[in-house]
VEXDREN-2710 file (C-alpha; in Angstrom, 1 decimal):
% VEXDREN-2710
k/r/px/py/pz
1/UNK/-11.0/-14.7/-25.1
2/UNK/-8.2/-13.7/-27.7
3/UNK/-4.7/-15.2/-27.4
4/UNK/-2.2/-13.1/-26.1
5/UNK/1.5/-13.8/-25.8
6/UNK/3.4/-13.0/-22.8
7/UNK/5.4/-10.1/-24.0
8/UNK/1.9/-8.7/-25.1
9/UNK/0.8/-9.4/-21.8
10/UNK/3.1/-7.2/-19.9
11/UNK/3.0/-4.1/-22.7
12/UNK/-0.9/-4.1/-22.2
13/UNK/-0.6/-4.3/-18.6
14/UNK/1.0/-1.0/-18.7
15/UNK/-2.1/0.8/-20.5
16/UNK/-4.8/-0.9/-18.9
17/UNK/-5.3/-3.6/-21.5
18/UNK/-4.8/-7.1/-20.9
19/UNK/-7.6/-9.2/-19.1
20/UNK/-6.7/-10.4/-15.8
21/UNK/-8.1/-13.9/-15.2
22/UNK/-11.2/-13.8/-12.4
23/UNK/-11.6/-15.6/-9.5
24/UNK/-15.2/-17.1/-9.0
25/UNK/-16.9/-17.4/-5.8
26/UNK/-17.8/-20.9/-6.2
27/UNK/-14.3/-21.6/-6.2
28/UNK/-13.2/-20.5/-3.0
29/UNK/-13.3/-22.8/-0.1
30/UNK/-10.9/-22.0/2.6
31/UNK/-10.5/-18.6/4.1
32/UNK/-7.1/-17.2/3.5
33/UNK/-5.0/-17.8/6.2
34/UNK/-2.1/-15.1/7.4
35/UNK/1.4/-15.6/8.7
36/UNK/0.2/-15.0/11.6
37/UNK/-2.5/-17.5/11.7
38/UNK/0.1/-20.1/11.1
39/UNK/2.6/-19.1/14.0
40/UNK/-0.4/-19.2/16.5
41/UNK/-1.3/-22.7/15.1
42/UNK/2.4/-23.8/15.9
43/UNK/2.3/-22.3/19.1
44/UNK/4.6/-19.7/18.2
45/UNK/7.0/-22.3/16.3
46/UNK/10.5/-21.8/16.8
47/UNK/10.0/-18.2/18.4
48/UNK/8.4/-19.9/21.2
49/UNK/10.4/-19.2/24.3
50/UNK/13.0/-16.9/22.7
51/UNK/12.8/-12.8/23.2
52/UNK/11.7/-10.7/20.4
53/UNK/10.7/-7.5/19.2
54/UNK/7.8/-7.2/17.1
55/UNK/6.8/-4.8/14.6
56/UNK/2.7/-4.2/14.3
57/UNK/0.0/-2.0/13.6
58/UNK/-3.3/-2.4/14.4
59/UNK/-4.6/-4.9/11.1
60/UNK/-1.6/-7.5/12.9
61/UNK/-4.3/-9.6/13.8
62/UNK/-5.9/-13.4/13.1
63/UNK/-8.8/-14.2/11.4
64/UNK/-10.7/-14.1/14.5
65/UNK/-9.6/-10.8/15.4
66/UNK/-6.6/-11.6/17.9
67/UNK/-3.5/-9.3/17.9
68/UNK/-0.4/-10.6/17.6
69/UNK/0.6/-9.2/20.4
70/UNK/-1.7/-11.0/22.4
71/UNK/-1.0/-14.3/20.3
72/UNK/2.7/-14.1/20.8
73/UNK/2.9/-13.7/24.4
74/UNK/0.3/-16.3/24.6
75/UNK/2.3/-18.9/22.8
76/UNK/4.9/-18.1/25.0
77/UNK/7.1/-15.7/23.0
78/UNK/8.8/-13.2/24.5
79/UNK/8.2/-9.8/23.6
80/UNK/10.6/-7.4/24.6
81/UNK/10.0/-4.1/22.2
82/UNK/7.3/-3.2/20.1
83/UNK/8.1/-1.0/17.2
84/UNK/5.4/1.1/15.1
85/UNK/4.9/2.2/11.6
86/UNK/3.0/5.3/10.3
87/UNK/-0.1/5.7/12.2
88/UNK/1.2/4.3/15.5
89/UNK/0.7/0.7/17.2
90/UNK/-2.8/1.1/17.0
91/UNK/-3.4/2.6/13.7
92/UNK/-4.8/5.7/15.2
93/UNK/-2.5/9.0/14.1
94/UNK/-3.4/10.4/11.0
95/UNK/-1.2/11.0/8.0
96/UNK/2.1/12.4/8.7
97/UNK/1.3/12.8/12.3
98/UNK/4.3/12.3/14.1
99/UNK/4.3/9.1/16.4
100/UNK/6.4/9.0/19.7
101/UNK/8.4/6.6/21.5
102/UNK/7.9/5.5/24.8
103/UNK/5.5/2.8/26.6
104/UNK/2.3/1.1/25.4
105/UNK/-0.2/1.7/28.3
106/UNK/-1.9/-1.6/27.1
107/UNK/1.0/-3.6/27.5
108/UNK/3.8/-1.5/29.7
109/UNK/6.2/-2.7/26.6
110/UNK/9.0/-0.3/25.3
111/UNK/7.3/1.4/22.7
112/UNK/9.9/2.2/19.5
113/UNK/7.9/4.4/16.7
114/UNK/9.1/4.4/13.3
115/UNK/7.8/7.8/11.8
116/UNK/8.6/11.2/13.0
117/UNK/12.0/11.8/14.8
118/UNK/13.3/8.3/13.4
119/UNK/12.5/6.2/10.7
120/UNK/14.4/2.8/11.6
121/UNK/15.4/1.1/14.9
122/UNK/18.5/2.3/16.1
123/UNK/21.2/-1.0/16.2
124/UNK/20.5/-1.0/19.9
125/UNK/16.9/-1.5/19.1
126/UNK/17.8/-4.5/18.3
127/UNK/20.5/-5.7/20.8
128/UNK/19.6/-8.8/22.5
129/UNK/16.7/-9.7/20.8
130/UNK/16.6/-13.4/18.7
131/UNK/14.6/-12.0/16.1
132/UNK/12.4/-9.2/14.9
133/UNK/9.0/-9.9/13.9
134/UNK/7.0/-8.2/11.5
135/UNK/3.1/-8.0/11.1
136/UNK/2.4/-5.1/8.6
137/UNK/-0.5/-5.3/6.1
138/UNK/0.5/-3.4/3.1
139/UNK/-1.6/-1.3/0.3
140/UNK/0.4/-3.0/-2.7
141/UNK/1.5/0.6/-4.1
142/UNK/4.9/2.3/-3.7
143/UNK/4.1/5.5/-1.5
144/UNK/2.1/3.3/1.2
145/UNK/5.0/4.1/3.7
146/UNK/4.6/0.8/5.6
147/UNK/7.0/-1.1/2.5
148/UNK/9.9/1.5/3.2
149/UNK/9.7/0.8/7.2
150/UNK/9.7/-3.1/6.7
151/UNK/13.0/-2.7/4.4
152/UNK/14.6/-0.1/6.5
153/UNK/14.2/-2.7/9.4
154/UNK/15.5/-5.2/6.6
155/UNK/18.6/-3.0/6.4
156/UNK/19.6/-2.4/10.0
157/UNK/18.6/-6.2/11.1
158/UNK/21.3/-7.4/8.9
159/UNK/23.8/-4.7/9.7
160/UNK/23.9/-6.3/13.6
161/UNK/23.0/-9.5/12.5
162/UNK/19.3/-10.3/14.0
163/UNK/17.0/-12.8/12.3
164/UNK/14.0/-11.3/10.9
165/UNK/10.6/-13.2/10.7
166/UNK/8.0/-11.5/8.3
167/UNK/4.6/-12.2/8.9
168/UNK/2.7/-12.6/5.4
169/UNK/-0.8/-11.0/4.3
170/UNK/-2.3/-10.9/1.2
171/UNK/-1.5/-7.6/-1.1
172/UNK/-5.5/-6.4/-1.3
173/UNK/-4.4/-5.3/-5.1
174/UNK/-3.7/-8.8/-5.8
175/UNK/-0.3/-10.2/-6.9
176/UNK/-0.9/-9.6/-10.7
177/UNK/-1.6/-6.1/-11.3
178/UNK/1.7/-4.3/-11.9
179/UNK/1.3/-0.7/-13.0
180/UNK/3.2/2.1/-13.2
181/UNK/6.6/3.9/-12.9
182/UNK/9.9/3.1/-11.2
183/UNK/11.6/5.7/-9.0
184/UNK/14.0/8.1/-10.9
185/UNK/17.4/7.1/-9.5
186/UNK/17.4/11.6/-9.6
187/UNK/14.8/11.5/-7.1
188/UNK/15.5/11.9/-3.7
189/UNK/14.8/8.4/-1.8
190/UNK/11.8/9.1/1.1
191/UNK/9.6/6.9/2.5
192/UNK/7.1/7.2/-0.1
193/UNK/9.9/6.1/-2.6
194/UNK/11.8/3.5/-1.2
195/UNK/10.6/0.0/-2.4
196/UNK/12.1/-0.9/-5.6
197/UNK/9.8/-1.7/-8.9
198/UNK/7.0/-0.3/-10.3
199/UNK/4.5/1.8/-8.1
200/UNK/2.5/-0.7/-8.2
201/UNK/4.4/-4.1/-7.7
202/UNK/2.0/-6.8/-6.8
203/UNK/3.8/-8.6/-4.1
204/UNK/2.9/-9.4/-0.4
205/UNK/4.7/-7.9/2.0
206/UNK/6.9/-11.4/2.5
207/UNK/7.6/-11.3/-1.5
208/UNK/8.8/-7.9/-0.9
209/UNK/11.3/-8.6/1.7
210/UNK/12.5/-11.4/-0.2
211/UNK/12.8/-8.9/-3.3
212/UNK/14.8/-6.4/-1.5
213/UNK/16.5/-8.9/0.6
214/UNK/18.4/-10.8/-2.0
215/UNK/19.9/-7.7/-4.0
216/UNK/21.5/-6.5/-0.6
217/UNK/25.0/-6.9/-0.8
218/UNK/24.7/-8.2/2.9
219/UNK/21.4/-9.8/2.9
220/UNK/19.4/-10.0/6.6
221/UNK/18.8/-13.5/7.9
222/UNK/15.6/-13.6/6.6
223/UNK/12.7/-15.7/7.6
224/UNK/8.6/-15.3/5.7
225/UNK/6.0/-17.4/7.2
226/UNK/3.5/-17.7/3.9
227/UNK/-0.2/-17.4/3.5
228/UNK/-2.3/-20.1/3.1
229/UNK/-5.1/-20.5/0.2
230/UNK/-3.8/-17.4/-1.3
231/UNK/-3.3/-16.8/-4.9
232/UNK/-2.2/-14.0/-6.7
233/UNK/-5.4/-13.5/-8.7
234/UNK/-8.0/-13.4/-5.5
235/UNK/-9.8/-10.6/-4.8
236/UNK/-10.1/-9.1/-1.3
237/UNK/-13.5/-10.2/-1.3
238/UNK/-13.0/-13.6/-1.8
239/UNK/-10.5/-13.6/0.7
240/UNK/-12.9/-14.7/3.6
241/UNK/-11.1/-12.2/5.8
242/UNK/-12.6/-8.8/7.9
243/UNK/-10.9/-5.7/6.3
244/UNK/-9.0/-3.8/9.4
245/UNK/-7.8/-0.7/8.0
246/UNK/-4.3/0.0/8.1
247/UNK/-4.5/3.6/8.3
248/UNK/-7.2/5.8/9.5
249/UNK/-8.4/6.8/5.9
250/UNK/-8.2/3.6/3.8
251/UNK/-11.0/2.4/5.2
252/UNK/-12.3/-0.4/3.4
253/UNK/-10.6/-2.8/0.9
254/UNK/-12.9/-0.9/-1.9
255/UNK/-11.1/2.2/-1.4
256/UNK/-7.6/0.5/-1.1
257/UNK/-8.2/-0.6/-4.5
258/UNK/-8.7/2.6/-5.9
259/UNK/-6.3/4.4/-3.8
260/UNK/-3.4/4.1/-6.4
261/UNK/-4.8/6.3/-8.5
262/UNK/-7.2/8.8/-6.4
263/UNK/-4.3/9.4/-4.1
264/UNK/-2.6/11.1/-6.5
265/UNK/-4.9/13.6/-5.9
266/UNK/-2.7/15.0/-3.4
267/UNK/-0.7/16.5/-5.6
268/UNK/-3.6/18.8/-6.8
269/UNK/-6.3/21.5/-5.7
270/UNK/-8.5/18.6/-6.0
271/UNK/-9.1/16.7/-2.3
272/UNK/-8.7/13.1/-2.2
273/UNK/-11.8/12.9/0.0
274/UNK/-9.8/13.3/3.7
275/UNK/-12.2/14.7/6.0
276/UNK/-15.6/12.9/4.4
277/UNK/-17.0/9.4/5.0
278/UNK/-15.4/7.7/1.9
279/UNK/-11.8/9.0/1.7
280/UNK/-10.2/7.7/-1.6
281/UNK/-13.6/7.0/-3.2
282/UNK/-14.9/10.2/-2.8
283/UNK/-12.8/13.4/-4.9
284/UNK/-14.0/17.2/-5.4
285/UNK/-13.4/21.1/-5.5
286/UNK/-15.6/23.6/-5.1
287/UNK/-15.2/24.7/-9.1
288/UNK/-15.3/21.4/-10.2
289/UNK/-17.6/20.7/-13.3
290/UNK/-18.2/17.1/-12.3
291/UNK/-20.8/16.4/-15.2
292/UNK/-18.1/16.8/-18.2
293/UNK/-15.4/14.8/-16.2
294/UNK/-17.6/11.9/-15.5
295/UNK/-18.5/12.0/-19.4
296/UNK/-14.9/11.8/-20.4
297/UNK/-14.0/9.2/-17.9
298/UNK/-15.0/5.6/-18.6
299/UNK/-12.8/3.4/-16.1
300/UNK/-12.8/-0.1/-16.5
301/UNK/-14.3/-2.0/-13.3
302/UNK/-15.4/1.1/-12.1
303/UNK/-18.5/3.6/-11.9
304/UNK/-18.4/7.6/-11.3
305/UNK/-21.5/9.5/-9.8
306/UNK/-21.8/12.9/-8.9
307/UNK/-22.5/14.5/-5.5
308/UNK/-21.7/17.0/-3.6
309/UNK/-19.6/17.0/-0.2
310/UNK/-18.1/19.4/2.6
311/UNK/-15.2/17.8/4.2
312/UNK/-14.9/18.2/8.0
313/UNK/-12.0/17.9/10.5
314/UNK/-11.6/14.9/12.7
315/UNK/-9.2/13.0/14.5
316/UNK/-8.2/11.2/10.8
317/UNK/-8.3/14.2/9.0
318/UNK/-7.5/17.0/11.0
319/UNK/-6.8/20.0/8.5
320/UNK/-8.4/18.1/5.4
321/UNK/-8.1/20.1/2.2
322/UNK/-11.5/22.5/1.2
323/UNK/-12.0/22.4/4.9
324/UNK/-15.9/23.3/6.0
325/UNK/-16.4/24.6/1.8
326/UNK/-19.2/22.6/-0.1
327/UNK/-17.6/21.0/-3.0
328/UNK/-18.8/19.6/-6.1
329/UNK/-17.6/15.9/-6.3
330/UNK/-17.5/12.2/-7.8
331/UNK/-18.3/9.1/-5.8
332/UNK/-16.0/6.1/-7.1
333/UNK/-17.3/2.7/-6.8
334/UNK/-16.2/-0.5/-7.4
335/UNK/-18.1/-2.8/-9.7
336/UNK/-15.7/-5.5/-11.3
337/UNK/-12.7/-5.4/-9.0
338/UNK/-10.6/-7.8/-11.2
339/UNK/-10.8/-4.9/-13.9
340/UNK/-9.4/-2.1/-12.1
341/UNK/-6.3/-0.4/-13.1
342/UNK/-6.1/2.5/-10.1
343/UNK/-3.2/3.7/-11.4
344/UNK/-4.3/4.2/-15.3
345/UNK/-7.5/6.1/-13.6
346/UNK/-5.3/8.4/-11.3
347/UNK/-4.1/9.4/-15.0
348/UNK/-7.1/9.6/-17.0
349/UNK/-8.2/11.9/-13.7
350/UNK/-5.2/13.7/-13.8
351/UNK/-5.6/14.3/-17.5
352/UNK/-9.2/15.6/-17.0
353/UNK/-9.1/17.5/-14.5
354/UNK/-6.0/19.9/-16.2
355/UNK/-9.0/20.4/-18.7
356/UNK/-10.9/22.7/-15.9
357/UNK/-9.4/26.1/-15.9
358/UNK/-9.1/26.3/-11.9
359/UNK/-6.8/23.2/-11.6
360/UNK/-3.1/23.8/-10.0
361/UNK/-0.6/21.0/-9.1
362/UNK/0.3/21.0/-5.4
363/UNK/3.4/22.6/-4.5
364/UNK/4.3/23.3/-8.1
365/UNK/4.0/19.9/-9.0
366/UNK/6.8/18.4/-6.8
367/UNK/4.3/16.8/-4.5
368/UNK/2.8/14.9/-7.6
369/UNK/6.9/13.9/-8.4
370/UNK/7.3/13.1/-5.0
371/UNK/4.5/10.4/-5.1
372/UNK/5.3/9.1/-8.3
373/UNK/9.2/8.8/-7.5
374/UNK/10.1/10.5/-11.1
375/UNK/9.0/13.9/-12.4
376/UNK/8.4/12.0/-15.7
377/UNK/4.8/11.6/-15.5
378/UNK/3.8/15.4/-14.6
379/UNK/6.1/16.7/-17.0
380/UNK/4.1/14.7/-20.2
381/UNK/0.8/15.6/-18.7
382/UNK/1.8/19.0/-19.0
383/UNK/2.5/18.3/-22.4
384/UNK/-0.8/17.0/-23.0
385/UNK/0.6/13.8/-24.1
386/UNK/-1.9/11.2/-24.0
387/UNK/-2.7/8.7/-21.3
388/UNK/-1.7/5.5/-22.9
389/UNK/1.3/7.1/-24.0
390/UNK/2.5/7.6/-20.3
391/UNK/1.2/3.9/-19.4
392/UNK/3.0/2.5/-22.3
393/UNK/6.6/4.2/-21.3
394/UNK/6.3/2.1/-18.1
395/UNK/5.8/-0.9/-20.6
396/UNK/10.2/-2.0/-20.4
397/UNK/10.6/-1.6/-16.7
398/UNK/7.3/-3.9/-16.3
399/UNK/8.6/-6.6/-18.0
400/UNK/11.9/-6.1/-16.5
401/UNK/10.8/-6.5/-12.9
402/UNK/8.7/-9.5/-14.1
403/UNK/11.6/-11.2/-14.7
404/UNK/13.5/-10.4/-11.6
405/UNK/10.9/-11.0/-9.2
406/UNK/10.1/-14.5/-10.6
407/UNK/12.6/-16.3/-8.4
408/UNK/11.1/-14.9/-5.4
409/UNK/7.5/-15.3/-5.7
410/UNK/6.4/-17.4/-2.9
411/UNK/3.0/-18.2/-4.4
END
């Protein structure tokens, strides 16, 4: 393989360029073990015996399926709230469902939820408790709201003073692959927009507490319990862990690696597959010409088939777009994962699809600007400006936040 220098590196990065180095099978020998994992094996550490509240959804469990709920009362922690992101406690509501408050049946705990009327624990939330815990496996991509709930607890924890313990899991993207734009400090900050860097950052969920944590001018007490056999160029796969989706459309760890770029779908006439078997690998519209799109698409790491679909309700997708309509479609599959660059194929699809005479942005286009965080990105695909153009505008910031994350990185 060529030589490439660092500052090379980063600029290729940004258009899909630069080989990341693989991971071989062979190599692996220990499962990767969550922060979770590690608590249970100290018997809940120094939490045991003090009174908590813990924020979870349902992939807060161990590698053999136990959820922390279950492992921290068993270690003798004492649980005294639960708090839940997007999707509820148990992973169940679908997106942008608004999740209630009250009491978990399972447990009889105080039940706090963190999307709908609220979207961060009230300071009283927090009174009396020695520490909030969080368990929350992220998607490694800005408008995943689960970053902007962990740093909105972040924020309140270290306005009243509470210890916060964050719970690491591996970032199923990797910790390598950055891509992408920062917000527009213009853009109104929402839940999709919240975590700073690029919109695809390539830290854990512990590495982005730490991130956000130290440029607070009051920083929270902050605590991260690290993976173990982690490294930021393994693949999912190699992971040795059982995907638990973390919402009730990202389904396997397949689709959460393309999701960065098929999700921006949602800011089309084009459905991001809600309402089929395959959300986020499957995409269509009943006018879509799928045979010259796949022939002017030729993703790296990935393969595009046609097919057709007809997206149906359900409990995950209860009003998907082209409801009950037979659409003409692409199935998206994964075939070198280490290859992928989602968010340079979201573009390339974008760019494509504006070909085909029946495409319309969502909402005018601000739904696209309200993923993205900047209005940037639309506005030179409008233009027709190309692809690696876009990619390469992202180049400065990327090297930027290289640099300031590199004191934080825990692995």
């Amino acid at each position: 393989m060529r030589s490439w220098s660092r500052r090379r590196v980063l600029a290729a990065l940004a258009v899909g360029l630069a080989p990341r180095p693989r991971v071989r099978s062979s190599n692996l020998r220990y499962k990767v073990l969550v922060g979770l994992d590690r608590l249970e094996a100290e018997n809940g550490g120094a939490l045991r015996g003090r009174s908590v509240g813990l924020l979870a959804h349902a992939p807060s469990v161990t590698t053999d399926g136990r959820h922390a709920v279950d492992v921290l009362l068993e270690a003798g922690v004492k649980i005294v709230r639960l708090f839940g992101p997007e999707h509820g406690l148990r992973g169940e509501a679908a997106a942008g469902e608004r999740v209630t408050s009250g009491v978990d049946s399972a447990t009889g705990l105080t039940f706090v939820s963190l999307y709908g009327k609220r979207q961060k624990p009230d300071p009283g939330d927090l009174k009396g408790l020695d520490a909030l815990v969080i368990d929350l496996q992220g998607a490694g991509v800005r408008f995943y709201t689960y970053g902007a709930t962990l740093l909105l607890c972040l924020e309140v924890a270290a306005e009243v003073g509470t210890p916060v313990w964050v719970l690491d899991r591996p970032n199923p993207l990797g910790g390598d692959l950055i891509e992408g734009p920062e917000r527009d400090p213009a853009q109104p900050v929402t839940l999709v927009s919240t975590t700073p860097g690029p919109l695809v950052h390539g830290l854990t969920v512990g590495e982005m507490s730490r991130f956000a944590n130290a440029r607070r001018s009051r920083p929270a007490r902050l605590e991260v319990v690290p993976l173990t056999h982690w490294t930021r160029n393994l693949p999912w796969e190699l992971t040795g862990r059982r995907w638990v989706k973390p919402s009730p459309n990202l389904r396997t760890a397949e689709a959460a690696l393309v999701y960065p770029g098929t999700c921006l779908l949602e800011g089309t006439n084009v459905t991001e597959g809600r309402g089929t078997s395959d959300p986020f690998l499957i995409f269509g519209a009943p006018w879509l010409r799928t045979e010259p799109l796949v022939a002017a698409l030729s993703p790296p790491g990935l393969a595009l088939e046609p097919m057709s679909f007809t997206p149906e309700s359900s409990p995950a997708a209860p009003r998907p777009k082209h409801l009950g309509v037979r659409c003409a479609g692409v199935r998206v599959r994964v075939t070198e994962s280490s290859a992928v660059r989602p968010y340079a194929f979201g573009l390339e699809l974008l760019a494509a699809l504006r070909r085909q005479p029946e495409f319309e942005w969502a909402r005018d286009g601000a739904r696209l600007d309200t993923l993205l965080g900047t209005g940037r990105v639309r506005a030179a695909l409008d233009r027709g400006d190309p692809v690696a153009d876009i990619l390469a505008a992202d180049a400065p910031a990327i090297e930027r936040f290289q640099r300031e994350r590199r004191d934080i990185l825990i692995y």
